[in-house]
N, C-alpha and C positions, 0 to 999 in steps of 0.2 A: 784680538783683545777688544773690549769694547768699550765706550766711553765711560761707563761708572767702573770698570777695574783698572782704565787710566786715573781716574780722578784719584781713586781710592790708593792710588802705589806713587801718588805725588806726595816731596817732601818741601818744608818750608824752603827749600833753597832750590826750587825748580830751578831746572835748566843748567847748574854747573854741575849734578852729578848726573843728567839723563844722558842716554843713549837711545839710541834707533838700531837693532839691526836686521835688517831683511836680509833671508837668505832668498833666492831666486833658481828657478830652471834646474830644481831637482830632479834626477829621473830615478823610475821607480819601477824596477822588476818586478813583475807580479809573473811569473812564469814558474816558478816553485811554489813550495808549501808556502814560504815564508818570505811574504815583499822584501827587496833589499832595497834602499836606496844609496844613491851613490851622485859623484858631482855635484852642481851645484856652485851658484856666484853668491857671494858674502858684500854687504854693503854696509858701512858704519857711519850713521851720521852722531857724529860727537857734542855732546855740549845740544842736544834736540832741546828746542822749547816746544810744548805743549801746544798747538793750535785747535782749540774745541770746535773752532769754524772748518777744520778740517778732518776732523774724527768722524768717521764712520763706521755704525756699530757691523759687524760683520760673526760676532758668534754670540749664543746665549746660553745662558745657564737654567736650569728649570727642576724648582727642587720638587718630587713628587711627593703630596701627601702621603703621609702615610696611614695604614688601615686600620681599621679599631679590629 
């Protein structure tokens, strides 16, 4: 996620409805047609406040012109 679609999915009442959840050490068959993934560790941090000092953007969006 990245820092403007955190800002942007903030409510005036930061922090008592946010959550954090990182799922972690998915693994992922790629040996078929079709990946499966399976396991995997779940981690909830409750009640998250927002740190911008800690955000780092990590995917983007990029809308392509389009052609006349």
């Amino acid at each position: 996620m990245t820092t403007r679609l955190v800002a942007a999915n903030r409510s005036s009442s930061a922090g008592s409805h946010n959550a954090l959840v990182v799922v972690h050490s998915i693994q992922l068959d790629r040996s078929g047609a079709n990946p499966i993934a399976s396991g995997g560790s779940v981690v909830v941090h409750r009640k998250w406040t927002i740190d911008d000092e800690a955000l780092t953007p990590v995917s983007f969006r990029y809308r392509v012109p389009s052609t006349p």
